[in-house]
N, CA and C atoms as a LAMMPS dump frame, in Angstrom:
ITEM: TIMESTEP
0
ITEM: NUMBER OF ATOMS
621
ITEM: BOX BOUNDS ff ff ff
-5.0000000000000000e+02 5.0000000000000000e+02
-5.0000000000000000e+02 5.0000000000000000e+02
-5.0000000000000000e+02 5.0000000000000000e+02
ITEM: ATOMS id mol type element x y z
1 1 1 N -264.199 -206.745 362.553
2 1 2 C -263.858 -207.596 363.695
3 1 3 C -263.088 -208.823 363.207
4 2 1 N -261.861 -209.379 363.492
5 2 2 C -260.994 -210.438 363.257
6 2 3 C -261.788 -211.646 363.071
7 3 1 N -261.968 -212.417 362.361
8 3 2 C -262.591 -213.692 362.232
9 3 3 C -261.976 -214.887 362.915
10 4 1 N -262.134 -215.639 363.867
11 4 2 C -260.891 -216.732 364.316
12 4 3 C -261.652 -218.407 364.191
13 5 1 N -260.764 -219.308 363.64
14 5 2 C -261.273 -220.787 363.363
15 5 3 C -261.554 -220.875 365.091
16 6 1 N -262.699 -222.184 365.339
17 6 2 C -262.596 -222.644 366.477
18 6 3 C -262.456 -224.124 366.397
19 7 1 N -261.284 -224.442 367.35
20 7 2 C -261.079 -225.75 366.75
21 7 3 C -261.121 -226.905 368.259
22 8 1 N -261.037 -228.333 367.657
23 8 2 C -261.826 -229.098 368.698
24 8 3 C -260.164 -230.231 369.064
25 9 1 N -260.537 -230.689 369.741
26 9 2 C -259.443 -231.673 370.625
27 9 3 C -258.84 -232.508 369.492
28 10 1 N -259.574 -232.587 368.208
29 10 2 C -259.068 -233.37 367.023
30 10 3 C -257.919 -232.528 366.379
31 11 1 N -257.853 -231.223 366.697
32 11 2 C -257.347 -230.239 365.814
33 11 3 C -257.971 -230.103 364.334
34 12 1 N -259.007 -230.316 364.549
35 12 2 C -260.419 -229.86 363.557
36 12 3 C -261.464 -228.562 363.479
37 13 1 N -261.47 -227.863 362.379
38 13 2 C -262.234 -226.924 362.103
39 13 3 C -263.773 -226.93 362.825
40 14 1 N -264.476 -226.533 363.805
41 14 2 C -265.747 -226.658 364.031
42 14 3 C -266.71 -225.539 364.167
43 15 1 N -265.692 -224.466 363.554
44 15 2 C -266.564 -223.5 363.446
45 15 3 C -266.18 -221.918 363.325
46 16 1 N -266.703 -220.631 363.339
47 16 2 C -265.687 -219.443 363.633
48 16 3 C -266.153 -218.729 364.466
49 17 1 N -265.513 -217.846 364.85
50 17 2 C -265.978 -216.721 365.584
51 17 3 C -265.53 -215.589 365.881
52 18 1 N -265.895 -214.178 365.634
53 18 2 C -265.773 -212.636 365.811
54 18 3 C -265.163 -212.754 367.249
55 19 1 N -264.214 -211.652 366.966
56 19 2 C -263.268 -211.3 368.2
57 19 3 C -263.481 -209.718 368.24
58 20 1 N -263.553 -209.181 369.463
59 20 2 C -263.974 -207.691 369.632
60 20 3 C -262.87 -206.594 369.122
61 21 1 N -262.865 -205.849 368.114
62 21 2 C -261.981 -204.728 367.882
63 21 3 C -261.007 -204.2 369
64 22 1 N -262.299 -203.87 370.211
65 22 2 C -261.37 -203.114 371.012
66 22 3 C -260.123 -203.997 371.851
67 23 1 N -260.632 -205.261 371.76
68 23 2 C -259.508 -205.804 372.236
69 23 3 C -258.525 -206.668 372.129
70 24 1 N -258.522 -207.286 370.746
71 24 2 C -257.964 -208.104 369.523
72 24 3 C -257.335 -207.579 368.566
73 25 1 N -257.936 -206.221 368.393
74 25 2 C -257.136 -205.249 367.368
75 25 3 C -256.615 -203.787 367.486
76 26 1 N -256.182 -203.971 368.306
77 26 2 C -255.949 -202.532 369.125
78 26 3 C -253.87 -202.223 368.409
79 27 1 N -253.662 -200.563 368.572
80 27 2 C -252.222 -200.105 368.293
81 27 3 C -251.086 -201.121 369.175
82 28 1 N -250.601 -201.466 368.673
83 28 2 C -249.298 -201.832 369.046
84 28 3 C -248.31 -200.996 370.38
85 29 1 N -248.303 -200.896 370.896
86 29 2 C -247.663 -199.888 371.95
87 29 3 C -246.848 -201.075 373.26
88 30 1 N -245.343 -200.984 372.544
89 30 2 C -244.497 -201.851 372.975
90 30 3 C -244.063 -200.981 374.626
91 31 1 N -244.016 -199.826 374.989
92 31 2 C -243.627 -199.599 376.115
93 31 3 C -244.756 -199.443 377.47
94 32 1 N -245.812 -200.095 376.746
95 32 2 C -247.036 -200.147 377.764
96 32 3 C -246.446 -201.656 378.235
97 33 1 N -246.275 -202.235 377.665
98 33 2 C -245.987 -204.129 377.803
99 33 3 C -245.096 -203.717 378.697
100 34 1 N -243.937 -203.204 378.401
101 34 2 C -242.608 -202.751 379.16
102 34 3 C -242.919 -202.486 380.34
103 35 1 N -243.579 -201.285 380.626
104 35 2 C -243.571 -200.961 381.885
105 35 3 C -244.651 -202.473 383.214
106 36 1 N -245.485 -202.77 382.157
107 36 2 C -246.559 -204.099 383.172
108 36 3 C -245.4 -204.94 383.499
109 37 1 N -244.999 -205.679 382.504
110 37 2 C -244.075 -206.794 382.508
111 37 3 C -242.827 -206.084 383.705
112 38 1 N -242.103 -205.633 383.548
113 38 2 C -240.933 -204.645 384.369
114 38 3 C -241.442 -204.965 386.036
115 39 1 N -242.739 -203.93 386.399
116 39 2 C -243.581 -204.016 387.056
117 39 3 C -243.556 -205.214 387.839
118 40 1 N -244.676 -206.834 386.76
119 40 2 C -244.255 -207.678 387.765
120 40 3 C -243.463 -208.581 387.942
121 41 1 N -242.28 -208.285 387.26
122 41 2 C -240.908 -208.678 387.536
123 41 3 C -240.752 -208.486 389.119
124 42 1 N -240.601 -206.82 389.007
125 42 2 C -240.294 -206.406 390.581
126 42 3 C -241.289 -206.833 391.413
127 43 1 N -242.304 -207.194 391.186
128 43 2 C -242.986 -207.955 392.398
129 43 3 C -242.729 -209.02 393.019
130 44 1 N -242.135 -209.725 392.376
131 44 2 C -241.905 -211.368 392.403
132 44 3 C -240.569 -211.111 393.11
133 45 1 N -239.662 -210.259 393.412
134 45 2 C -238.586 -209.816 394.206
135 45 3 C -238.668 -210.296 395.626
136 46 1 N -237.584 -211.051 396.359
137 46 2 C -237.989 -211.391 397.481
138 46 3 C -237.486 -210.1 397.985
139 47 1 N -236.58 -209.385 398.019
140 47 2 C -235.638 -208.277 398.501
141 47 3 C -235.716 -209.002 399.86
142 48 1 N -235.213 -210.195 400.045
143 48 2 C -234.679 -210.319 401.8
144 48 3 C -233.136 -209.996 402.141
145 49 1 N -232.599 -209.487 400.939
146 49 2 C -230.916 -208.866 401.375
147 49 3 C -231.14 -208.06 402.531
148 50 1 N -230.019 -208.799 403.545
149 50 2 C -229.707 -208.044 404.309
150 50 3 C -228.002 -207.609 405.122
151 51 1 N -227.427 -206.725 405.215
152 51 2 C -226.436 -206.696 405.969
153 51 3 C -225.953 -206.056 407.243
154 52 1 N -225.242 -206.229 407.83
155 52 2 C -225.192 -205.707 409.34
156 52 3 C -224.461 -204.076 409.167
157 53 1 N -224.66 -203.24 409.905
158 53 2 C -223.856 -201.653 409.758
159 53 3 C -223.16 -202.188 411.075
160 54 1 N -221.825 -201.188 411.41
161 54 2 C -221.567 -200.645 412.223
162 54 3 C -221.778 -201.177 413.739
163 55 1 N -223.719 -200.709 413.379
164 55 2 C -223.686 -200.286 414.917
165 55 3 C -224.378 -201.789 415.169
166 56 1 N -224.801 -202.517 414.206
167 56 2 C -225.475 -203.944 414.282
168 56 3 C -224.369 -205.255 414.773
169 57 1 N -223.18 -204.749 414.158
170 57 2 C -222.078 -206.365 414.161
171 57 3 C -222.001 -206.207 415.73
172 58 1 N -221.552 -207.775 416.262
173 58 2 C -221.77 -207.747 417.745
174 58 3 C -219.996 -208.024 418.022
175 59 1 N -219.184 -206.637 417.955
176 59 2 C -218.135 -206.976 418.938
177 59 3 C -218.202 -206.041 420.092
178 60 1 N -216.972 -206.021 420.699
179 60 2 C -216.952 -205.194 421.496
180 60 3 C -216.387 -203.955 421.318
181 61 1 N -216.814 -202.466 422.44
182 61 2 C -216.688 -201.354 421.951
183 61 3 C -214.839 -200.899 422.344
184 62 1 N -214.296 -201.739 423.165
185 62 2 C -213.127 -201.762 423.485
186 62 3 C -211.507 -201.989 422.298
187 63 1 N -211.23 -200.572 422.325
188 63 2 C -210.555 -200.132 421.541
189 63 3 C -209.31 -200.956 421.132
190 64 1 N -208.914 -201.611 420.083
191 64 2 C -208.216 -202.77 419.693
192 64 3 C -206.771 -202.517 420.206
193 65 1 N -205.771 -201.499 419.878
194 65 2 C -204.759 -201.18 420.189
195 65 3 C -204.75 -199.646 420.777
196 66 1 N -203.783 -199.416 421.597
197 66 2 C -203.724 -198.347 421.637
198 66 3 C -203.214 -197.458 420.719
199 67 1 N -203.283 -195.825 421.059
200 67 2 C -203.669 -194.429 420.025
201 67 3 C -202.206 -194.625 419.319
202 68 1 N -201.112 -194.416 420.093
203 68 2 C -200.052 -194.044 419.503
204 68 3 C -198.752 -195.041 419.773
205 69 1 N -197.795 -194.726 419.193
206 69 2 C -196.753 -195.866 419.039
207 69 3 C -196.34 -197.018 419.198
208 70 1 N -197.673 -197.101 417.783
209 70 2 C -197.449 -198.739 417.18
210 70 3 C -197.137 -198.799 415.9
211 71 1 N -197.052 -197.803 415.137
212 71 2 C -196.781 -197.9 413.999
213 71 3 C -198.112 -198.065 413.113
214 72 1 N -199.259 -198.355 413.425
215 72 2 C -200.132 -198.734 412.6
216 72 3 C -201.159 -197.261 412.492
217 73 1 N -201.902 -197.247 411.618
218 73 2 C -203.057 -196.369 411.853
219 73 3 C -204.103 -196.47 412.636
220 74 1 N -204.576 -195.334 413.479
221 74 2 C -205.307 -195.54 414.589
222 74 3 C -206.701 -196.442 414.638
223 75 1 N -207.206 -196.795 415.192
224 75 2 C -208.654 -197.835 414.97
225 75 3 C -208.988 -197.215 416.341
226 76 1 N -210.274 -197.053 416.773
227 76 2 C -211.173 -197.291 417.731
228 76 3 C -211.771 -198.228 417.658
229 77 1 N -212.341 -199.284 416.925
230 77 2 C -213.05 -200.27 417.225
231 77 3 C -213.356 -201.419 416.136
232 78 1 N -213.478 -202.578 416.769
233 78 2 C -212.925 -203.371 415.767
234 78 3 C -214.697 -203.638 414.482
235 79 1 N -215.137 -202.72 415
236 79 2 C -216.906 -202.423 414.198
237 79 3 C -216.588 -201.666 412.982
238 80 1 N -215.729 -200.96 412.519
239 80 2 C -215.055 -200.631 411.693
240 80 3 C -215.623 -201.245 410.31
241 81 1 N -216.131 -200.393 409.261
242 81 2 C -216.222 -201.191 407.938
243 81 3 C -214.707 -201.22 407.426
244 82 1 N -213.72 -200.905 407.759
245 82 2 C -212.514 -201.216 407.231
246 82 3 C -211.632 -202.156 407.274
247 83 1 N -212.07 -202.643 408.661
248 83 2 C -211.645 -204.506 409.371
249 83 3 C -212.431 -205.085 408.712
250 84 1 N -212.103 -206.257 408.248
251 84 2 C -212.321 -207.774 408.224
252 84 3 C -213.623 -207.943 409.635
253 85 1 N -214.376 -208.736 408.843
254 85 2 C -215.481 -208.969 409.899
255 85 3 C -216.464 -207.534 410.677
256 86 1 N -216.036 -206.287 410.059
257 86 2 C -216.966 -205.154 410.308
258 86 3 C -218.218 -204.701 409.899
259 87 1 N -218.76 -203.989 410.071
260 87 2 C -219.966 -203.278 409.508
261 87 3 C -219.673 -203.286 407.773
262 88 1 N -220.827 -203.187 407.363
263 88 2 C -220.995 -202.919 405.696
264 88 3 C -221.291 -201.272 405.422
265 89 1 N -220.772 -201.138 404.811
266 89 2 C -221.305 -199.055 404.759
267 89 3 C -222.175 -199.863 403.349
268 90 1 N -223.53 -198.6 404.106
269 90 2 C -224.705 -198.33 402.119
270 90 3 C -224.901 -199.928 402.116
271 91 1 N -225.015 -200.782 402.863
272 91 2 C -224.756 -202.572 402.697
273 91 3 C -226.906 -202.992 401.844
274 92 1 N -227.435 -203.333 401.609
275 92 2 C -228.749 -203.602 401.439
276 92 3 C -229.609 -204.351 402.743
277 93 1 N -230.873 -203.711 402.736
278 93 2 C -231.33 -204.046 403.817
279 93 3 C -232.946 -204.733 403.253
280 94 1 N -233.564 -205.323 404.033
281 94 2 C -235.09 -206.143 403.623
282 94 3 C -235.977 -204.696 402.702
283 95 1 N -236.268 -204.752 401.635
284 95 2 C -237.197 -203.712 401.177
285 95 3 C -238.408 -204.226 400.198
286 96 1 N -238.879 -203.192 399.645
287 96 2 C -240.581 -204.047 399.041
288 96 3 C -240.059 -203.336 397.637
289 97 1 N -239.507 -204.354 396.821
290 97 2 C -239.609 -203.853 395.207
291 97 3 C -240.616 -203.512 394.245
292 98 1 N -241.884 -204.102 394.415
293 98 2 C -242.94 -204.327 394.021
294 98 3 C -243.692 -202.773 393.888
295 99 1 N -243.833 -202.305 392.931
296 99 2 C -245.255 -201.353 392.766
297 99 3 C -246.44 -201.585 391.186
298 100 1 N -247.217 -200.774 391.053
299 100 2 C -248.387 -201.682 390.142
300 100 3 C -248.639 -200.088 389.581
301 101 1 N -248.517 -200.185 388.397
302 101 2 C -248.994 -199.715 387.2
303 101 3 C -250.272 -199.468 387.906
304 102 1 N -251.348 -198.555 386.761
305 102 2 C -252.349 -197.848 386.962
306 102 3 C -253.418 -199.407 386.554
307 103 1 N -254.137 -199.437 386.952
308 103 2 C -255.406 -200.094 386.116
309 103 3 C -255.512 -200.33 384.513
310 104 1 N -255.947 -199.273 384.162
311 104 2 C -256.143 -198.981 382.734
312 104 3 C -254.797 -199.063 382.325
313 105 1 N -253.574 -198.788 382.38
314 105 2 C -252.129 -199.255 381.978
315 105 3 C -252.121 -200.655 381.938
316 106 1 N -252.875 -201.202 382.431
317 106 2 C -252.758 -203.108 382.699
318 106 3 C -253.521 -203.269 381.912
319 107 1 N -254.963 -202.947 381.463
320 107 2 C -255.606 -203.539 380.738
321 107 3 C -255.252 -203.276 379.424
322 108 1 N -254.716 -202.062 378.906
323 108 2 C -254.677 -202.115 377.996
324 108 3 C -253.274 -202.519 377.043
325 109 1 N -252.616 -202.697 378.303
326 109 2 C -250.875 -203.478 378.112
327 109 3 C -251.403 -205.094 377.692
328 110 1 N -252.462 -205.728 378.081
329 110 2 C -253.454 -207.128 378.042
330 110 3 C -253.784 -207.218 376.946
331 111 1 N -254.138 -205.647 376.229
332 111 2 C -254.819 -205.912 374.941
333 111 3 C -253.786 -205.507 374.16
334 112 1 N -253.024 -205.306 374.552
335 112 2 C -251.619 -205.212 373.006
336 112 3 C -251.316 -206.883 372.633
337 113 1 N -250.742 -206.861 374.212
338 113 2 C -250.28 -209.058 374.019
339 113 3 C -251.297 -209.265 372.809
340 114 1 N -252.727 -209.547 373.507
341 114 2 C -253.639 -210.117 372.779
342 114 3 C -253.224 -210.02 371.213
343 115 1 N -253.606 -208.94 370.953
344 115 2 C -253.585 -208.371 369.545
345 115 3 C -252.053 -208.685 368.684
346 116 1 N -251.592 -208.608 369.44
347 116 2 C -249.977 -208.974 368.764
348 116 3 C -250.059 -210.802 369.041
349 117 1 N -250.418 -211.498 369.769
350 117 2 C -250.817 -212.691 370.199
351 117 3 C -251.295 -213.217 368.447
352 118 1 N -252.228 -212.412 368.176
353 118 2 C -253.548 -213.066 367.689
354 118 3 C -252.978 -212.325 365.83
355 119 1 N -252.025 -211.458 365.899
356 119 2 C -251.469 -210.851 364.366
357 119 3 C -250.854 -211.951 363.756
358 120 1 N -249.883 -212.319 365.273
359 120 2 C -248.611 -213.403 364.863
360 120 3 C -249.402 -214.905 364.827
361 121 1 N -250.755 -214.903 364.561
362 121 2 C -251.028 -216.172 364.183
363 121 3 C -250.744 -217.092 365.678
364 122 1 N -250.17 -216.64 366.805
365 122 2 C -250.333 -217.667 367.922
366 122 3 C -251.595 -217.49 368.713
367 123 1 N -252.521 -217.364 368.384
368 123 2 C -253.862 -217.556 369.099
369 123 3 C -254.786 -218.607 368.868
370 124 1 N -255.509 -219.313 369.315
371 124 2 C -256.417 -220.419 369.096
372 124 3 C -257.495 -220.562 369.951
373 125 1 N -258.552 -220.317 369.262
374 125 2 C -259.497 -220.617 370.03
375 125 3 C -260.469 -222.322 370.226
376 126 1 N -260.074 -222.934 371.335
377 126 2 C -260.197 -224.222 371.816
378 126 3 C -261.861 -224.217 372.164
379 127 1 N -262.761 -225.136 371.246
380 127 2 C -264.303 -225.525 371.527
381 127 3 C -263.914 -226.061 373.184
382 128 1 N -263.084 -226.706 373.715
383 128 2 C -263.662 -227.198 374.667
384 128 3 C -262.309 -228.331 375.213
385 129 1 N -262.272 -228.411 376.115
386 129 2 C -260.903 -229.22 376.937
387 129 3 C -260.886 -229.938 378.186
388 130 1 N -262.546 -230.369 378.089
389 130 2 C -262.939 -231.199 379.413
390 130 3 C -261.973 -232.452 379.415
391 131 1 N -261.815 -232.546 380.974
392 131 2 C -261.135 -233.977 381.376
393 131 3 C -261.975 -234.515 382.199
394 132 1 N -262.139 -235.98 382.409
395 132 2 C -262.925 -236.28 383.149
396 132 3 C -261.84 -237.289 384.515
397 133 1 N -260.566 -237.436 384.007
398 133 2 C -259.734 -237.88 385.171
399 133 3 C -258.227 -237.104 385.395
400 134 1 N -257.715 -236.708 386.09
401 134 2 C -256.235 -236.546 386.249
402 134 3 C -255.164 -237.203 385.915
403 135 1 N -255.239 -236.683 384.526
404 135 2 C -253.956 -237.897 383.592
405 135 3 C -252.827 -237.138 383.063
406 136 1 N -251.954 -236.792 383.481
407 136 2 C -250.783 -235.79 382.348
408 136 3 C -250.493 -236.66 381.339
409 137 1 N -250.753 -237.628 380.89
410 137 2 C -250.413 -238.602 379.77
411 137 3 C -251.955 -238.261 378.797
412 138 1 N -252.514 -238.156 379.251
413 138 2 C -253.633 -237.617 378.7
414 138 3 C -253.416 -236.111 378.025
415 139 1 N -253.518 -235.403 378.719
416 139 2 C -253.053 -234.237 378.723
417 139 3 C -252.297 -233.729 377.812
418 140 1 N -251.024 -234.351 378.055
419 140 2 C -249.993 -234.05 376.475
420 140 3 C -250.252 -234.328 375.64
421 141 1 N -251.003 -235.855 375.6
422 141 2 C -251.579 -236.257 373.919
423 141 3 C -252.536 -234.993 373.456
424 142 1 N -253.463 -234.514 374.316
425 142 2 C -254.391 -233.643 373.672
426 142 3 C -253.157 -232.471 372.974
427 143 1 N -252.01 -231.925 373.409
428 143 2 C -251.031 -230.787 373.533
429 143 3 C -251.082 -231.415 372.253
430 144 1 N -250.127 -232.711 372.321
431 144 2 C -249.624 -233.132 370.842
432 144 3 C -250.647 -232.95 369.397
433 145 1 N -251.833 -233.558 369.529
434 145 2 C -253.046 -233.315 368.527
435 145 3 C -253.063 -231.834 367.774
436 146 1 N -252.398 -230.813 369.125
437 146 2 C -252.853 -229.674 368.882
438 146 3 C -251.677 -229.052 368.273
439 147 1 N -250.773 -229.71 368.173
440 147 2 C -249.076 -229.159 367.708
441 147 3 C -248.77 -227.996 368.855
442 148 1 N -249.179 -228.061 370.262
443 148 2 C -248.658 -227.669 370.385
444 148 3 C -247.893 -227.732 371.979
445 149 1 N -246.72 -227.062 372.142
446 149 2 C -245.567 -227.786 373.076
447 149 3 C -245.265 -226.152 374.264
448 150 1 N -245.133 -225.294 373.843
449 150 2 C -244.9 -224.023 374.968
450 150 3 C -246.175 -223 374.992
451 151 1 N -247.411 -223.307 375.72
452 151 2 C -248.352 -222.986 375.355
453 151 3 C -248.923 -222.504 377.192
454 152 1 N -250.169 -221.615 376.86
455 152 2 C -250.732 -220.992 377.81
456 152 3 C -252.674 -221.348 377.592
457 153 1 N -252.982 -221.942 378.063
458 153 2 C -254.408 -222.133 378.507
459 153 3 C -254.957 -221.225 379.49
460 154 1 N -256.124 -220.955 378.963
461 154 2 C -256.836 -219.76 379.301
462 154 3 C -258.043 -220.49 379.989
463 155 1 N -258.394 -220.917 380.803
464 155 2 C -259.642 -221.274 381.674
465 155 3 C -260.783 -220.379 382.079
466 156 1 N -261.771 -220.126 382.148
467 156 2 C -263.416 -219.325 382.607
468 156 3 C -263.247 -219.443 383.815
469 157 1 N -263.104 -220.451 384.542
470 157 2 C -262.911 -220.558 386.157
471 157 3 C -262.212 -222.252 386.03
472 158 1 N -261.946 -221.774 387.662
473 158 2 C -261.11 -222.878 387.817
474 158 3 C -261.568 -224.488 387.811
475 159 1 N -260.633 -225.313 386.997
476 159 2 C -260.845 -226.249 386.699
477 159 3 C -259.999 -227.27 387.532
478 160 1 N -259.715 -228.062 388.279
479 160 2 C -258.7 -228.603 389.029
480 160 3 C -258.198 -229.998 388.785
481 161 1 N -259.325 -230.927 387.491
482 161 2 C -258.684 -231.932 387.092
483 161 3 C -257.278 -231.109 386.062
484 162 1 N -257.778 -230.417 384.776
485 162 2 C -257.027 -229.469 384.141
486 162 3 C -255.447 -229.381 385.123
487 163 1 N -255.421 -228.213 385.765
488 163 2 C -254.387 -227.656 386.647
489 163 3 C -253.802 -229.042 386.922
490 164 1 N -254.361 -229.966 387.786
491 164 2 C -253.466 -231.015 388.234
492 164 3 C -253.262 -231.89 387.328
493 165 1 N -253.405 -232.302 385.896
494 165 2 C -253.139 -232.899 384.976
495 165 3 C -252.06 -231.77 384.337
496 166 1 N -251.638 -230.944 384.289
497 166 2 C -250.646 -230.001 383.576
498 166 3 C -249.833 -229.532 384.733
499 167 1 N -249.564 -229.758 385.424
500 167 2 C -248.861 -229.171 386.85
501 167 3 C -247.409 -229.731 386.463
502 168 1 N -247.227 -231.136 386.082
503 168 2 C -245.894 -231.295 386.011
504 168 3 C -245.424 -230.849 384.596
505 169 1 N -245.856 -230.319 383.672
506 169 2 C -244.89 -230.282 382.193
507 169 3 C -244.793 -228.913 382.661
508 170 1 N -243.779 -228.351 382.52
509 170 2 C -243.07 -227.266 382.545
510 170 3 C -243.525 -225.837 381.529
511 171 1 N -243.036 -226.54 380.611
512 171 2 C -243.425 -225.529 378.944
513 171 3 C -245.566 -225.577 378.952
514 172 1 N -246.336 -225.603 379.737
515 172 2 C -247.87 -225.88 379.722
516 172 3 C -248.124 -224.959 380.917
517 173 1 N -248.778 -223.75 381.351
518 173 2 C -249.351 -223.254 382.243
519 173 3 C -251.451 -222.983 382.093
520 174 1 N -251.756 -223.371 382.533
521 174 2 C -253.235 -223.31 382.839
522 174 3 C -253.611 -221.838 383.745
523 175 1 N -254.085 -220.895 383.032
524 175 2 C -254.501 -219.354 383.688
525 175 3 C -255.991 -219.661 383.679
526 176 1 N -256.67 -218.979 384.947
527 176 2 C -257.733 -218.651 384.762
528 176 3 C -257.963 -217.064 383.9
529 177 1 N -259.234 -216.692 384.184
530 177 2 C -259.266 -215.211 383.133
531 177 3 C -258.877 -214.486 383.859
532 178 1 N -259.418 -214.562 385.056
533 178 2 C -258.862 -213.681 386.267
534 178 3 C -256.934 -213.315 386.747
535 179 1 N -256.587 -214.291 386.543
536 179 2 C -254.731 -214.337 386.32
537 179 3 C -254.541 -214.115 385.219
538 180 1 N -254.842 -213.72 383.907
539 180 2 C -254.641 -213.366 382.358
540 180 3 C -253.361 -212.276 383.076
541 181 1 N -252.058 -212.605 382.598
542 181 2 C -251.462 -211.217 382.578
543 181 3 C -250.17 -211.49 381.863
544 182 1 N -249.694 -210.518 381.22
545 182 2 C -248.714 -210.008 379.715
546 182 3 C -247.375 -210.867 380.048
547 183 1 N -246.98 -211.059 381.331
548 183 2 C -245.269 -211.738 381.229
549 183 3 C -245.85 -213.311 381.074
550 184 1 N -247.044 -214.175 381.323
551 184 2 C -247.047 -215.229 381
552 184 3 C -247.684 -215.447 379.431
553 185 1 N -248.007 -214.748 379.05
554 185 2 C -248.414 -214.435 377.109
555 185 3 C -247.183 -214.231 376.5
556 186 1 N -246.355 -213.339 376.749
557 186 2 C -245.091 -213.037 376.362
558 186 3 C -244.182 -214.289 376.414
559 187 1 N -244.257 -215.273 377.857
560 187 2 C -243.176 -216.144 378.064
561 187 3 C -243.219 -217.46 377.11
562 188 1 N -244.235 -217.739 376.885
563 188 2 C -244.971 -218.999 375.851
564 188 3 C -245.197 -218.648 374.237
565 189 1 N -245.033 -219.434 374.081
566 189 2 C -245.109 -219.631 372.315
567 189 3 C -246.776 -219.155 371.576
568 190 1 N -247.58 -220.048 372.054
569 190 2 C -248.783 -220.373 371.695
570 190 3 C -250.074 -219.646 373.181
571 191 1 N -250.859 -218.985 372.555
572 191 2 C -252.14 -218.788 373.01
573 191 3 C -253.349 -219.352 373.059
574 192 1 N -253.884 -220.588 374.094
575 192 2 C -255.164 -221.053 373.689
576 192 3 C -256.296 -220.643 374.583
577 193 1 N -257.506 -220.07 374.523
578 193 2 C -258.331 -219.963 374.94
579 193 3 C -259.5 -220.441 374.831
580 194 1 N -260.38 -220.991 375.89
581 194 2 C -261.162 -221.837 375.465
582 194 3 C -262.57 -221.02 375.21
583 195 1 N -262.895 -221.271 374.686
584 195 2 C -264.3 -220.721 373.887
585 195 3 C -265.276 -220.14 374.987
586 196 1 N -265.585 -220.335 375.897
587 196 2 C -265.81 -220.435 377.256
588 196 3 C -265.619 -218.961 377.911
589 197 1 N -264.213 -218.738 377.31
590 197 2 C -263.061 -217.37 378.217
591 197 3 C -263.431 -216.313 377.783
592 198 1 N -263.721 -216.346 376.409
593 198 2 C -263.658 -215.564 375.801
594 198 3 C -264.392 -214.147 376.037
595 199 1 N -265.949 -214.398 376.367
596 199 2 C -267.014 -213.954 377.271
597 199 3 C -266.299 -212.955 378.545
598 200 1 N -265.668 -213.769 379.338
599 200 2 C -265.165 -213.496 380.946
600 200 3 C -263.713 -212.542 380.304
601 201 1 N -263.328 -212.517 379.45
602 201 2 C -262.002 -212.027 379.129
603 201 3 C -262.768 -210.478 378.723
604 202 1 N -263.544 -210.65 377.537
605 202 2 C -264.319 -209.184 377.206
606 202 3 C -264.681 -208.647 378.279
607 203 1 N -265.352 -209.361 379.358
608 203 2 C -265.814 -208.489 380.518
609 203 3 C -265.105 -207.781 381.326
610 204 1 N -263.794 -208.162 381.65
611 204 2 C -262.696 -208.154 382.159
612 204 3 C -262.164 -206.813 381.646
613 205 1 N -261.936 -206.793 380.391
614 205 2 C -261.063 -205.713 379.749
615 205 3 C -261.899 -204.458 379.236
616 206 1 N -263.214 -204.479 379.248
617 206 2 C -263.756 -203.788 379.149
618 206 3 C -264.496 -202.488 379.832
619 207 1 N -263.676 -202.955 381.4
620 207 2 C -263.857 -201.682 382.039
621 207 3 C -264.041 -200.463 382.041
């Protein structure tokens, strides 16, 4: 089982602790990530494209010129995708991009991150990250102590001084265990979880 330092708001050694095989040290399998991540890409899709056909644009059905000798090619109507201001042919319409991987494809796409998370040395396990007021000046100093700047916090449940003390820095997202998922592990530098998670994370993936 992986051995990991646990370290405190000083960025001090306070102790270690065993991380579970099955889900810290698991095969590498880069097209499981692929397909989750892909996945909720397309969710996050508004797909509100929309364009008018044909039979949607509002002119009238009254035939622009007459059939024959004008020299031009014939038109019936100025709804025409071939006029200026007509219908769109094949044009995109409102649709749902979004579909979801299997269960077990998610969890165990969770435990690659992890494990590749935790190979590449960006994992940390945090004793503890209580705030007792809503300070982002606070907040970053603790980041700074910790070296670190594009990072993902892992919360047990929700904490709301936390969240609203990190809400404005950009490069800092606060997950509960329950939101743990592979495109925000992937998007950040650094992995911290608080000692706390760790528990609720095994339970989680261990389905």
């Amino acid at each position: 089982m992986p051995l990991v330092d646990v370290i405190n708001l000083n960025n001090e050694k306070v102790g270690e602790i065993e991380l579970p095989d099955h889900i810290y040290d698991v095969e590498i399998r880069p097209h499981l990530v692929h397909e989750v991540v892909t996945a909720q890409l397309h969710s996050r899709r508004a797909g509100t494209a929309c364009t008018k056909t044909r039979g949607e644009v509002a002119y009238s059905t009254r035939k622009p010129y007459k059939q024959k000798k004008t020299g031009r090619a014939r038109a019936g109507s100025r709804r025409s995708p071939l006029w200026r201001g007509g219908g769109t042919i094949f044009g995109p319409k409102p649709r749902d991009f979004s579909w979801r991987p299997p269960a077990q494809i998610r969890r165990q796409a969770l435990k690659v991150v992890l494990s590749a998370k935790l190979h590449d040395k960006e994992l940390m396990v945090l004793d503890n990250l209580a705030m007792t007021e809503v300070k982002t000046k606070t907040f970053l100093g603790h980041m700074r102590t910790l070296g670190l700047s594009k990072a993902v916090v892992v919360t047990p449940e929700p904490d709301r001084t936390l969240e609203l003390s990190s809400r404005n820095l950009t490069d800092v997202k606060i997950l509960r265990v329950d939101g743990l998922n592979c495109y925000d592990l992937l998007k950040h530098d650094r992995l911290v979880i608080l000692k706390d998670s760790l528990a609720a994370i095994e339970a989680r993936l261990s389905r």
